[in-house]
PQR file with spaces between the fields and no chain letter, atoms N, CA, C, O and H, PARSE charges and radii, in Angstrom:
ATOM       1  N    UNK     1      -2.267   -9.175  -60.835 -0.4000 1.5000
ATOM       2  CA   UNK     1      -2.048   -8.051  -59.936 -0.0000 2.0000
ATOM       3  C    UNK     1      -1.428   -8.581  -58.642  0.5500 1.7000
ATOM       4  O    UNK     1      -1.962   -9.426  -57.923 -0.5500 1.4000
ATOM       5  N    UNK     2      -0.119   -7.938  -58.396 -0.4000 1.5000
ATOM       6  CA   UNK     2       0.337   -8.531  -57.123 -0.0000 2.0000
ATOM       7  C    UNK     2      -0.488   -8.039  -55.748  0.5500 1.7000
ATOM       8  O    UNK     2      -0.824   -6.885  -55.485 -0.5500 1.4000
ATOM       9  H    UNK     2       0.316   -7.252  -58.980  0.4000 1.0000
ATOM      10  N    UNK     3      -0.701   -9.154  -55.009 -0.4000 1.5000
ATOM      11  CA   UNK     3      -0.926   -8.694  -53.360 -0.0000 2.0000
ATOM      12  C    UNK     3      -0.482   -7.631  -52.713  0.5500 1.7000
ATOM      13  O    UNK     3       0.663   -7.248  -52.957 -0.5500 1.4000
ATOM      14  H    UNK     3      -0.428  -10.091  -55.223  0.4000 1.0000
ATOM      15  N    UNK     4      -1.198   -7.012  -51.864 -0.4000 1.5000
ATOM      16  CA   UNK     4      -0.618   -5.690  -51.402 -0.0000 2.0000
ATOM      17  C    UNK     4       0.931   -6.286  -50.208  0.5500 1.7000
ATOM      18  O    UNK     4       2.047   -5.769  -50.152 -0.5500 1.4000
ATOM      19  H    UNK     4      -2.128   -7.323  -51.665  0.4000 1.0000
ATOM      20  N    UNK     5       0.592   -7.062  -49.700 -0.4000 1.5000
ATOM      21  CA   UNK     5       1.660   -7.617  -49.347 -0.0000 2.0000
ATOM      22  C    UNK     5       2.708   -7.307  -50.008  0.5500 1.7000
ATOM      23  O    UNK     5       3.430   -6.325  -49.830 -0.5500 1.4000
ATOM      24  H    UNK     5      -0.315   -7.481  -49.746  0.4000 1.0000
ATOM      25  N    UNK     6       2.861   -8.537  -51.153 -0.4000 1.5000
ATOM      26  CA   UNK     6       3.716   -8.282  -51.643 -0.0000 2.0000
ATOM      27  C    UNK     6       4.155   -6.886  -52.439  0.5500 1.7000
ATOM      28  O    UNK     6       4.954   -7.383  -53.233 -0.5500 1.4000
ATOM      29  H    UNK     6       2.275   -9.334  -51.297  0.4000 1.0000
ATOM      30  N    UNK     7       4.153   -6.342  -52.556 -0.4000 1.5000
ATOM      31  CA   UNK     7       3.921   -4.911  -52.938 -0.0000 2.0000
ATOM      32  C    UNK     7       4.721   -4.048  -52.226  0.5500 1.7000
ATOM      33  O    UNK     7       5.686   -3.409  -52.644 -0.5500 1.4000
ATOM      34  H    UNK     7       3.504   -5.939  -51.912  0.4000 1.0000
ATOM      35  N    UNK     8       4.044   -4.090  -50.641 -0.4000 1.5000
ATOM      36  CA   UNK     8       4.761   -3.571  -49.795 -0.0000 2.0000
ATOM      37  C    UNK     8       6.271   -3.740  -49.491  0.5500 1.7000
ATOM      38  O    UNK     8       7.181   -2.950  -49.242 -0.5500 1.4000
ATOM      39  H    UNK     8       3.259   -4.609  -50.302  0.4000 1.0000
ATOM      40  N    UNK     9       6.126   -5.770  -49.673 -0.4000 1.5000
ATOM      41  CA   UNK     9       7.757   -6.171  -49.494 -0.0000 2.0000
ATOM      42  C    UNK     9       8.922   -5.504  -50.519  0.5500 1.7000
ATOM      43  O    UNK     9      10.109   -5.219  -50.357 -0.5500 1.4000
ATOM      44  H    UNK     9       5.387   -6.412  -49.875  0.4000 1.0000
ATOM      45  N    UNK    10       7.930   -5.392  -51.722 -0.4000 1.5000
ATOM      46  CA   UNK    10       8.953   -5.089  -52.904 -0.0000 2.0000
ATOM      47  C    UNK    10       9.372   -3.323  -52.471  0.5500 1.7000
ATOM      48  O    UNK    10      10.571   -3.052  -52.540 -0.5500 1.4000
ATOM      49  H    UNK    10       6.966   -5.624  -51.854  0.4000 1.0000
ATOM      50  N    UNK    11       8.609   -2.424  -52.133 -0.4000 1.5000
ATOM      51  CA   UNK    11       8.757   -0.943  -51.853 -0.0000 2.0000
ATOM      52  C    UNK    11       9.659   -0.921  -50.465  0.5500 1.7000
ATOM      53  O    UNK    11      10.600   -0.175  -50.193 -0.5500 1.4000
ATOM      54  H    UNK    11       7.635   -2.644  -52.076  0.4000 1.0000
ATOM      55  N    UNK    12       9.221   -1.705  -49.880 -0.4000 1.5000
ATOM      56  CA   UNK    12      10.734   -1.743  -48.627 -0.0000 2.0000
ATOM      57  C    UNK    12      11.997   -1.934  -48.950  0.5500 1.7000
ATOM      58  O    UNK    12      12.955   -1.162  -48.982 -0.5500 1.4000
ATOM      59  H    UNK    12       8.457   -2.311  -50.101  0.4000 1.0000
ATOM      60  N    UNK    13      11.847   -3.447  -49.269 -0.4000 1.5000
ATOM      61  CA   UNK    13      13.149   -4.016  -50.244 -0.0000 2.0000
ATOM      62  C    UNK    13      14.077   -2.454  -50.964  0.5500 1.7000
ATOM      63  O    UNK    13      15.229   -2.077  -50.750 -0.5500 1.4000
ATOM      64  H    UNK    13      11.068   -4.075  -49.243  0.4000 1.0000
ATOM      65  N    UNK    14      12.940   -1.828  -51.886 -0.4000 1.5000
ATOM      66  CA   UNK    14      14.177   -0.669  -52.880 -0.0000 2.0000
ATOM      67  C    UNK    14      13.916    0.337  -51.579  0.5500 1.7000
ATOM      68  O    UNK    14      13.549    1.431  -52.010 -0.5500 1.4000
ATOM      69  H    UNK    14      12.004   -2.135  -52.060  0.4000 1.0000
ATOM      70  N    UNK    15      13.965    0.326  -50.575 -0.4000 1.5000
ATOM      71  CA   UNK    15      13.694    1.479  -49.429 -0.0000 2.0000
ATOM      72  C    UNK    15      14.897    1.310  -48.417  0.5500 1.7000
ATOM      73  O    UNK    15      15.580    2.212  -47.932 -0.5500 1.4000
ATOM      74  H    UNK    15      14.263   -0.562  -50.224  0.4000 1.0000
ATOM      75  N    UNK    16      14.979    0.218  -48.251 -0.4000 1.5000
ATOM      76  CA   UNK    16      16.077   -0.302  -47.370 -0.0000 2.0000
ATOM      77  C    UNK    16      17.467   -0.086  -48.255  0.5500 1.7000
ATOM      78  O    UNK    16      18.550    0.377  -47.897 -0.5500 1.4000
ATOM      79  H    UNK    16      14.425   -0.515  -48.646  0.4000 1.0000
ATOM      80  N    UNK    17      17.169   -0.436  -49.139 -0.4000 1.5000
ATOM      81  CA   UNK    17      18.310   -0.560  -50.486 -0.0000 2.0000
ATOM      82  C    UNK    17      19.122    0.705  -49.906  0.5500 1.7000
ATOM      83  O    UNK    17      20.086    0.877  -49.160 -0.5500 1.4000
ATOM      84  H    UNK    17      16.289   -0.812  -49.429  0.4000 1.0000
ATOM      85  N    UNK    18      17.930    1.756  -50.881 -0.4000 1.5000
ATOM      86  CA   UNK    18      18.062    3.363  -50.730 -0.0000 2.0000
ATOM      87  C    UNK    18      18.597    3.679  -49.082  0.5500 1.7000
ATOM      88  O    UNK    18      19.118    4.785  -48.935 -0.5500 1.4000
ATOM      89  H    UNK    18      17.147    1.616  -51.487  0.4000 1.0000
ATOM      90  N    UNK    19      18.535    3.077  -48.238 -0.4000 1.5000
ATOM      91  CA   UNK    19      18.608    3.498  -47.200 -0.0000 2.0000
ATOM      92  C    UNK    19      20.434    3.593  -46.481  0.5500 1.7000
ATOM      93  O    UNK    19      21.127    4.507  -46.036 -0.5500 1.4000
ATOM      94  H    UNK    19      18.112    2.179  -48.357  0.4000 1.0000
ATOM      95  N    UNK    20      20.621    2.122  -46.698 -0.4000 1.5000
ATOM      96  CA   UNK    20      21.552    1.595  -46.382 -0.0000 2.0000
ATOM      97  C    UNK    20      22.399    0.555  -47.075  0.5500 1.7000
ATOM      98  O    UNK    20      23.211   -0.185  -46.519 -0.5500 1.4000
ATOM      99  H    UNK    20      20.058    1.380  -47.059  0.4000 1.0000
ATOM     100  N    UNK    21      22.155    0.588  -48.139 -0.4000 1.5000
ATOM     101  CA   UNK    21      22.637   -0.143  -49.036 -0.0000 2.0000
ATOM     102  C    UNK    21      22.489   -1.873  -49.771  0.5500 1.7000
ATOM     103  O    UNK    21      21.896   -2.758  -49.154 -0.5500 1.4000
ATOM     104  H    UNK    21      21.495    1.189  -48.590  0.4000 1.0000
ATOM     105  N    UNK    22      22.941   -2.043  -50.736 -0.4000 1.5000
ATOM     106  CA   UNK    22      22.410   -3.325  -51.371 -0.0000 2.0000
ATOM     107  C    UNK    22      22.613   -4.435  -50.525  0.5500 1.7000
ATOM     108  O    UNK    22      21.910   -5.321  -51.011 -0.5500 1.4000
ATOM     109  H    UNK    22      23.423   -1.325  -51.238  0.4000 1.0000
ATOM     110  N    UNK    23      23.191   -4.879  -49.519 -0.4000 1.5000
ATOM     111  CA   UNK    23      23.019   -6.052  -48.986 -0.0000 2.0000
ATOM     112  C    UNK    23      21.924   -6.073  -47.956  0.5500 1.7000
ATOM     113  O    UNK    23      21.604   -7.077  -47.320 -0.5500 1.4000
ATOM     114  H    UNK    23      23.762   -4.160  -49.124  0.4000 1.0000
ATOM     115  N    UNK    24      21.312   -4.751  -47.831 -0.4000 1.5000
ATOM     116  CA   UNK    24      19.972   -4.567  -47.307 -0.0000 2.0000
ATOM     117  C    UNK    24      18.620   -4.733  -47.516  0.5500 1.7000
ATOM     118  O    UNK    24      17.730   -4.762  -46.667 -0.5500 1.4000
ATOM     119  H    UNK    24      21.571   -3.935  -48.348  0.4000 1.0000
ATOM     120  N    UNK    25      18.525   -4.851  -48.855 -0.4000 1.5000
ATOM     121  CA   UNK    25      17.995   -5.129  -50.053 -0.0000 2.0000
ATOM     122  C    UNK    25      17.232   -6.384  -49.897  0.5500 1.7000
ATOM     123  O    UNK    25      16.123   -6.238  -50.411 -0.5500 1.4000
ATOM     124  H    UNK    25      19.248   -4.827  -49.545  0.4000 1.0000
ATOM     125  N    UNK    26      17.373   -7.429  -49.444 -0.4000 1.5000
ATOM     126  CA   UNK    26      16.852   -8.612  -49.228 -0.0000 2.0000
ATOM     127  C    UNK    26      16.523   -8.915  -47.825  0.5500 1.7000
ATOM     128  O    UNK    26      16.572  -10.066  -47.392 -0.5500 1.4000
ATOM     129  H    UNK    26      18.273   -7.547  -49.026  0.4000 1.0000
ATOM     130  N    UNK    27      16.200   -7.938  -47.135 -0.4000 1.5000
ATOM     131  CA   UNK    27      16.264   -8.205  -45.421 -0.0000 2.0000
ATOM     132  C    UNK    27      14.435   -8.338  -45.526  0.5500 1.7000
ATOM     133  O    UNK    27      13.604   -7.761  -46.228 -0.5500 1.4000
ATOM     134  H    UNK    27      16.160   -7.003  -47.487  0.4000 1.0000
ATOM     135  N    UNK    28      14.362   -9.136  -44.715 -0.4000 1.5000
ATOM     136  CA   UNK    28      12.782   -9.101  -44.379 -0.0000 2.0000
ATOM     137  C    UNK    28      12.153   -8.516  -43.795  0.5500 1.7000
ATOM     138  O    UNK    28      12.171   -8.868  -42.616 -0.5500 1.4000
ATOM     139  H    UNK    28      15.037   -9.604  -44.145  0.4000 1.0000
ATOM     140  N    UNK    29      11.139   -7.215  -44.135 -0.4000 1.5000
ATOM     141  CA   UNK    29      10.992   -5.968  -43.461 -0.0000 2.0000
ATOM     142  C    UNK    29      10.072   -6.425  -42.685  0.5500 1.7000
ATOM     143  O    UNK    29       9.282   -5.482  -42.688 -0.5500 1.4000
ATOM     144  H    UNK    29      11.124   -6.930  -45.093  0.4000 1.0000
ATOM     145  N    UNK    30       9.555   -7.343  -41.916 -0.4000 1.5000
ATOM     146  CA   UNK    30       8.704   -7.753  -40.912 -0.0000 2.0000
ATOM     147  C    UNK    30       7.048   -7.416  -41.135  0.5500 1.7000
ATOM     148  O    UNK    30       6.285   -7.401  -40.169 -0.5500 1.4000
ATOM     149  H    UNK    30      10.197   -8.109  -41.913  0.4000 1.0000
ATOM     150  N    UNK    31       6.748   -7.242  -42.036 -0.4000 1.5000
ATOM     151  CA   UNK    31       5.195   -6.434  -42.708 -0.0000 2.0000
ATOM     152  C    UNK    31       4.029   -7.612  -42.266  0.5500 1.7000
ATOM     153  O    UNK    31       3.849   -8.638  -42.921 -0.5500 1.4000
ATOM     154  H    UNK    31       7.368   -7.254  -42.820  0.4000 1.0000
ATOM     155  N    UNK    32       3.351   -7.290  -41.148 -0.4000 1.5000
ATOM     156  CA   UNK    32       2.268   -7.770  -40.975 -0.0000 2.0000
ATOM     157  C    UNK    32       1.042   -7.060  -40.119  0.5500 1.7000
ATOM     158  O    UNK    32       1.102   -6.108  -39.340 -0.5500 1.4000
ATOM     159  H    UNK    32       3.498   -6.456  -40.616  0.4000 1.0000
ATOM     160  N    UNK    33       0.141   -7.693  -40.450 -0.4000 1.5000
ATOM     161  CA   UNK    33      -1.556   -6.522  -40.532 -0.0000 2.0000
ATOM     162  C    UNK    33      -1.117   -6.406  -38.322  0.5500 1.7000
ATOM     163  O    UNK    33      -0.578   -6.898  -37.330 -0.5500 1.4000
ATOM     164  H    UNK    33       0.093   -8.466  -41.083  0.4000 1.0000
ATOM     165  N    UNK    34      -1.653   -5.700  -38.719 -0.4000 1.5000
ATOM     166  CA   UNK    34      -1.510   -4.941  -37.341 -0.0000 2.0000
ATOM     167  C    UNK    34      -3.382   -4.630  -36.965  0.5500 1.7000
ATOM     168  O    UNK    34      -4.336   -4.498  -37.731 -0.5500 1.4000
ATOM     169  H    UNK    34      -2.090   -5.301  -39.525  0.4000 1.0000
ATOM     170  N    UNK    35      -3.273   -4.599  -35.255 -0.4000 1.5000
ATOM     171  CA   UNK    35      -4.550   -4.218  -34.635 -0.0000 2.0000
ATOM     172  C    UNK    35      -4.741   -2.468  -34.769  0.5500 1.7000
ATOM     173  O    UNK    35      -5.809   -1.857  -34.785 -0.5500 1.4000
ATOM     174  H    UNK    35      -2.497   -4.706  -34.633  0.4000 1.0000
ATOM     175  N    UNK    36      -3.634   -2.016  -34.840 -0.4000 1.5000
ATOM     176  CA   UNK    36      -3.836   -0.500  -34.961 -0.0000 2.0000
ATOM     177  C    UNK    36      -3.392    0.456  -36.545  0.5500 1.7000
ATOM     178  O    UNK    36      -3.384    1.687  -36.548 -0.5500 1.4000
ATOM     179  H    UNK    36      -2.766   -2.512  -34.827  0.4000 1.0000
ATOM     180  N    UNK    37      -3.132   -0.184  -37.497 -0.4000 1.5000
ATOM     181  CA   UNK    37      -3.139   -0.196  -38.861 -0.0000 2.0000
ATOM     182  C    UNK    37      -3.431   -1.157  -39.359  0.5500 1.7000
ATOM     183  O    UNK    37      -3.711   -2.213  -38.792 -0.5500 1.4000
ATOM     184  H    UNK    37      -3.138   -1.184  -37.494  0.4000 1.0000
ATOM     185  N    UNK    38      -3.399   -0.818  -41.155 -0.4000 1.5000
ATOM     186  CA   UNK    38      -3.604   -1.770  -41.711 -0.0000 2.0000
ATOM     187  C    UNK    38      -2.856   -2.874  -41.868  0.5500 1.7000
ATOM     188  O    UNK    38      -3.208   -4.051  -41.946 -0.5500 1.4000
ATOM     189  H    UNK    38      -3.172    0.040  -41.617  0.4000 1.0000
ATOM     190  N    UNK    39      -1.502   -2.250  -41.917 -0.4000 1.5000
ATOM     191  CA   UNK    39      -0.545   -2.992  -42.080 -0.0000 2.0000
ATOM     192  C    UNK    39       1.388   -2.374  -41.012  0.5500 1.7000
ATOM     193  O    UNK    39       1.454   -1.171  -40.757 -0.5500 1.4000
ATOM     194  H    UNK    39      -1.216   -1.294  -41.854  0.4000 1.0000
ATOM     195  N    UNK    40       2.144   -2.925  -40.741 -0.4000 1.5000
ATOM     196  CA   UNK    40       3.049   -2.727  -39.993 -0.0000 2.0000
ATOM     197  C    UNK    40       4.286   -3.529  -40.395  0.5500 1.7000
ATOM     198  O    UNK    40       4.311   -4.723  -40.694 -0.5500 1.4000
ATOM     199  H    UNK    40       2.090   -3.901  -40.949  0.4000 1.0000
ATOM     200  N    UNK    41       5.568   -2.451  -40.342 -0.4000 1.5000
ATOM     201  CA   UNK    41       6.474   -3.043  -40.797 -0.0000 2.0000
ATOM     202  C    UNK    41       7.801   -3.092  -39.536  0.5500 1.7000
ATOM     203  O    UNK    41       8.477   -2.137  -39.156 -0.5500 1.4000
ATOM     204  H    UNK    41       5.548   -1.481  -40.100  0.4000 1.0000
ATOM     205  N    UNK    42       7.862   -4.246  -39.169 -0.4000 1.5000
ATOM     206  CA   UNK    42       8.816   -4.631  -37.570 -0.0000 2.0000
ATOM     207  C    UNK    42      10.448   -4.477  -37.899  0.5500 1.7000
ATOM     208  O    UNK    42      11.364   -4.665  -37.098 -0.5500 1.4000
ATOM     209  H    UNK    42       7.312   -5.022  -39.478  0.4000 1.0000
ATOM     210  N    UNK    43      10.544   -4.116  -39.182 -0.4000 1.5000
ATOM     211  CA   UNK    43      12.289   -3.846  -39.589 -0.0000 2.0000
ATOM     212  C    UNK    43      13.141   -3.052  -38.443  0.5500 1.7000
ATOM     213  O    UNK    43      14.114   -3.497  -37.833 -0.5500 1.4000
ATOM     214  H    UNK    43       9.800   -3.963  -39.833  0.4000 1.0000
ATOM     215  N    UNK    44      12.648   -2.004  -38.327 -0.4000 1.5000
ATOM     216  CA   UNK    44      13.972   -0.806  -37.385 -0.0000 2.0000
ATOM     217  C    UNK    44      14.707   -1.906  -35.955  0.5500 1.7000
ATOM     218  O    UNK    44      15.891   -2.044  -35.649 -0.5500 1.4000
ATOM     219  H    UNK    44      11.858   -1.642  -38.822  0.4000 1.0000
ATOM     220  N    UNK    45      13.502   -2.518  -35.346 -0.4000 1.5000
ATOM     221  CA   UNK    45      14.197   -2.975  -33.950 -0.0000 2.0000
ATOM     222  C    UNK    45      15.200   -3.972  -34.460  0.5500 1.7000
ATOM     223  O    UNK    45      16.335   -3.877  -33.994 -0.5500 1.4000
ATOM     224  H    UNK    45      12.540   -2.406  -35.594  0.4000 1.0000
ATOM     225  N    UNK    46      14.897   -5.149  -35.566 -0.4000 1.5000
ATOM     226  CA   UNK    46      16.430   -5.774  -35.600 -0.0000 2.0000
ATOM     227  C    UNK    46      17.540   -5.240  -36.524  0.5500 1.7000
ATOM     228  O    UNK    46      18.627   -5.816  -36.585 -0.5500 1.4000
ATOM     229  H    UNK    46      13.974   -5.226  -35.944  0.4000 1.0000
ATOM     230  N    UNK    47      17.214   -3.943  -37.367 -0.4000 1.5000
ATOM     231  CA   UNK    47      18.065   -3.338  -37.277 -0.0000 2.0000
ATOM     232  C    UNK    47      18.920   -2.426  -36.630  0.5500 1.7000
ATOM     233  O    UNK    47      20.041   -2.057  -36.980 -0.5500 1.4000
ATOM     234  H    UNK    47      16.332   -3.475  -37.317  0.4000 1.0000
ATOM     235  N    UNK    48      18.226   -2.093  -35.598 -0.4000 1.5000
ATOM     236  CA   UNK    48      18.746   -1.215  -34.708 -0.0000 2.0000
ATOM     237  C    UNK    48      20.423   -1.721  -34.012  0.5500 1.7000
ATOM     238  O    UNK    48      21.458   -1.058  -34.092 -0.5500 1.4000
ATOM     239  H    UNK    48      17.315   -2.393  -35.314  0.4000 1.0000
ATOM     240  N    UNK    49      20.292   -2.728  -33.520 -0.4000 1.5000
ATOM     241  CA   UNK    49      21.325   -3.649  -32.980 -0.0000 2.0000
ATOM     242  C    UNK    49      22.664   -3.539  -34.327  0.5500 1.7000
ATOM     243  O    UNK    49      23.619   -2.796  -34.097 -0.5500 1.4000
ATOM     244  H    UNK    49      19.452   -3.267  -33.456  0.4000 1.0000
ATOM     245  N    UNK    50      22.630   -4.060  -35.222 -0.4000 1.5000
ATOM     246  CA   UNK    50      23.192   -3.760  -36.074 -0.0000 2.0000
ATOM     247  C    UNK    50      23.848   -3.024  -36.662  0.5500 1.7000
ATOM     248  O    UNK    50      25.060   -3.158  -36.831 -0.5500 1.4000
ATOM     249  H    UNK    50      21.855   -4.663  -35.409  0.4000 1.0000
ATOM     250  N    UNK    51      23.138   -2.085  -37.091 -0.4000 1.5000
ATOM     251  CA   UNK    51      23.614   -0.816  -37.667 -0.0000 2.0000
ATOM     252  C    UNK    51      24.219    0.330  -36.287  0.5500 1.7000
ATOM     253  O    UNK    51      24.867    1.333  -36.586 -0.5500 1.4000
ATOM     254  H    UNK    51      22.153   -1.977  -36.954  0.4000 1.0000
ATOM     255  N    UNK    52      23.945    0.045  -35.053 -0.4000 1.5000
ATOM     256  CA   UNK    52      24.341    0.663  -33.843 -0.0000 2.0000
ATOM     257  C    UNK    52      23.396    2.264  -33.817  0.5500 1.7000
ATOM     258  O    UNK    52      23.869    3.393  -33.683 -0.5500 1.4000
ATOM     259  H    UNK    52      23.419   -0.770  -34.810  0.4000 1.0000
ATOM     260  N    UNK    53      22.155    1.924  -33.970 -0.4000 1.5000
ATOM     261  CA   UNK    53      21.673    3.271  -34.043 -0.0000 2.0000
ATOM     262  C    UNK    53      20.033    3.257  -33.703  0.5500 1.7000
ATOM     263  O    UNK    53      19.594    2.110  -33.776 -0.5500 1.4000
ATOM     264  H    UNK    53      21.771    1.007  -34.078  0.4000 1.0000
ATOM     265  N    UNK    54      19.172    4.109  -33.400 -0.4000 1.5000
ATOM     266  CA   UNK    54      18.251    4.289  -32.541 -0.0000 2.0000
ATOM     267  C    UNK    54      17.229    3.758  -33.437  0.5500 1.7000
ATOM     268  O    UNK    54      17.454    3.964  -34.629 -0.5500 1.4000
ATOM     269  H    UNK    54      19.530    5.041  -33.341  0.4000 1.0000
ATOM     270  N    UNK    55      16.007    3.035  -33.108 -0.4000 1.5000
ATOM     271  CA   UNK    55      15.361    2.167  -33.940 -0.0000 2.0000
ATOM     272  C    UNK    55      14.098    2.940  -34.505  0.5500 1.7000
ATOM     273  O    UNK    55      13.294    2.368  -35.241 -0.5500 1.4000
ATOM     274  H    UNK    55      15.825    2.868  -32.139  0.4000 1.0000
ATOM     275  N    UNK    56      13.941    4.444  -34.079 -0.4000 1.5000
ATOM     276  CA   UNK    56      13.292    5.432  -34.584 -0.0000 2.0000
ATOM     277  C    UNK    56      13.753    6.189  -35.500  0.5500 1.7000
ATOM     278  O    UNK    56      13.041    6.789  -36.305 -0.5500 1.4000
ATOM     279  H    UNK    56      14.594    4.909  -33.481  0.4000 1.0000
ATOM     280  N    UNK    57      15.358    6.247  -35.449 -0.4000 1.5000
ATOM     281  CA   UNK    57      16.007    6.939  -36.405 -0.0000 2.0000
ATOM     282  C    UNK    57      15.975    6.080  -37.612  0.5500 1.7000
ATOM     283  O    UNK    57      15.773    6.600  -38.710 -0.5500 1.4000
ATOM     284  H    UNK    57      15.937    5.760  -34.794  0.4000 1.0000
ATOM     285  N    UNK    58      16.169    4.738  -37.485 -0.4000 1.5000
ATOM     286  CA   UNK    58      16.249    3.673  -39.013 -0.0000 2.0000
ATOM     287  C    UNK    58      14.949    3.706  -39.156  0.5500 1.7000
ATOM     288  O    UNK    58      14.929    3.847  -40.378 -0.5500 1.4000
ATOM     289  H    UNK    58      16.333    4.316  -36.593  0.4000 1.0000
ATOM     290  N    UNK    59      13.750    3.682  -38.820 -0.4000 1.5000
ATOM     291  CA   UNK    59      12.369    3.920  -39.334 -0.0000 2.0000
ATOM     292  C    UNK    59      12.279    5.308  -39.926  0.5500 1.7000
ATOM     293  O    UNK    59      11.728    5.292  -41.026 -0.5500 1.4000
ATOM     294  H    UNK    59      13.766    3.567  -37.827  0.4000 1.0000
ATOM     295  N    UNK    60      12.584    6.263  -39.598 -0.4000 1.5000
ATOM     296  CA   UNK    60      13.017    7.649  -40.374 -0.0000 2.0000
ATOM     297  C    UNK    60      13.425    7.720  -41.001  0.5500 1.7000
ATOM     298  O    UNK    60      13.100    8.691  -41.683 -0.5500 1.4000
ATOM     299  H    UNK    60      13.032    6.276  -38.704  0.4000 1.0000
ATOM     300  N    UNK    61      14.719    6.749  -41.614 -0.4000 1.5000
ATOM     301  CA   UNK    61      15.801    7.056  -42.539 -0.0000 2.0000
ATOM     302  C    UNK    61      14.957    5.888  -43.718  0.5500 1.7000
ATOM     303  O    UNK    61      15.056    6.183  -44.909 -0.5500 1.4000
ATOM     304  H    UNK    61      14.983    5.959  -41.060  0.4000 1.0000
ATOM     305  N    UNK    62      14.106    4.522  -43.320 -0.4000 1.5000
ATOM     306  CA   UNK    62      13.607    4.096  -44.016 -0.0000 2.0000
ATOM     307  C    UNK    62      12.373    4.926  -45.068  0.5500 1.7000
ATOM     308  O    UNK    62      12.420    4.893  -46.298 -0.5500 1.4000
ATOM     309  H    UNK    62      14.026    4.282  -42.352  0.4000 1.0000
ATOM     310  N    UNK    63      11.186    5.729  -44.172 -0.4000 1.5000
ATOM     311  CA   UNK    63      10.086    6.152  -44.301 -0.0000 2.0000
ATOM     312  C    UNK    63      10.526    7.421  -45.136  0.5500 1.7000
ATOM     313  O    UNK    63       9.606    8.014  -45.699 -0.5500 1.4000
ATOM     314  H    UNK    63      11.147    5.756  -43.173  0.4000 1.0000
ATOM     315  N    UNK    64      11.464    7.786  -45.251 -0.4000 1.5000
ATOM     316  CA   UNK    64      12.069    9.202  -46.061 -0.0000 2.0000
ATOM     317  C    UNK    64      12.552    8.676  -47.764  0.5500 1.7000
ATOM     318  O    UNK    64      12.583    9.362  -48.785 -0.5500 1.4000
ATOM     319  H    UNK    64      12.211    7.305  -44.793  0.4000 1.0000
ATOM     320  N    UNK    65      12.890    7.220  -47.574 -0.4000 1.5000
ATOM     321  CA   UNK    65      13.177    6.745  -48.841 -0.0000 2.0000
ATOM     322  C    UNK    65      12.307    5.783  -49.549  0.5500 1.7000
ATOM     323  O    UNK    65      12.627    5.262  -50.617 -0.5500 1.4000
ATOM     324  H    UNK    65      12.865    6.663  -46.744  0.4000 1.0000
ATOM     325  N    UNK    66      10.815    5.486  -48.709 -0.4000 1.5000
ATOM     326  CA   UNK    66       9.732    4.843  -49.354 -0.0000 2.0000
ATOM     327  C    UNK    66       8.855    5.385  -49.969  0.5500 1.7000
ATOM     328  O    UNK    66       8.303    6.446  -49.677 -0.5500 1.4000
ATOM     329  H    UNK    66      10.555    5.910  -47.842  0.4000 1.0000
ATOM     330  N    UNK    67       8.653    4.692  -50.883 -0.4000 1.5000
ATOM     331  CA   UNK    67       7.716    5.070  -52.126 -0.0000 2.0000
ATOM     332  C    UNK    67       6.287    4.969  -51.876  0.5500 1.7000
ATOM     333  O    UNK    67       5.585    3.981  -52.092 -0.5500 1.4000
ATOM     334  H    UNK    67       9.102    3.830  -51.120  0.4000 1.0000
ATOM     335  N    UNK    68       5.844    6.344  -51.290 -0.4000 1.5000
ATOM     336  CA   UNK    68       4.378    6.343  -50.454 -0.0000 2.0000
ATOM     337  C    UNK    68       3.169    6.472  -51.545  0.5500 1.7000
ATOM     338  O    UNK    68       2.029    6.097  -51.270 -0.5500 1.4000
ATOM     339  H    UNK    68       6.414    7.147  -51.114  0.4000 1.0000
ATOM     340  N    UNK    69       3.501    7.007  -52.745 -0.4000 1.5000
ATOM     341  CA   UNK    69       2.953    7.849  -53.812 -0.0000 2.0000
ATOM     342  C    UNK    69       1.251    7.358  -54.013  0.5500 1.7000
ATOM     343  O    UNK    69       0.367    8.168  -54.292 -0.5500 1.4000
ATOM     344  H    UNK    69       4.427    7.312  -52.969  0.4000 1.0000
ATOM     345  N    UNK    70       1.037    6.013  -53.828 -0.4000 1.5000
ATOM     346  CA   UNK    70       0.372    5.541  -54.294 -0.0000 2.0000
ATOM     347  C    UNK    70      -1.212    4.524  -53.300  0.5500 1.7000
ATOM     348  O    UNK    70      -2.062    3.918  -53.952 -0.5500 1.4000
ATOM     349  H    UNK    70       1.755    5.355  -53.601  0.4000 1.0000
């Protein structure tokens, strides 16, 4: 049974994919346990720079294409 960690990395990974495309796909979504969740993912701010766009909006555009289901 994989780690929730890893788990998470893999559901970002096809989230980012979905998001913005396959060379996104392998970006390291920053996922670590946090004091105010369980867990926290630091992706939007160094994408923000990048993609030229607001680092709430790429957490939106991520969180709309992740696979929460479960």
């Amino acid at each position: 049974m994989p780690s929730l960690t890893s788990l998470l990395n893999d559901r970002f990974a096809l989230a980012l994919e979905q998001s913005f495309g396959e060379d996104f796909k392998r970006r390291d979504p920053v996922i670590r346990s946090s004091q105010f969740a369980d867990f926290q993912a630091n992706v939007a701010l160094p994408l923000a720079k990048e993609l030229k766009s607001k680092p709430r909006d790429i957490a939106n555009t991520i969180v709309g294409n992740l696979d929460l289901a479960d």
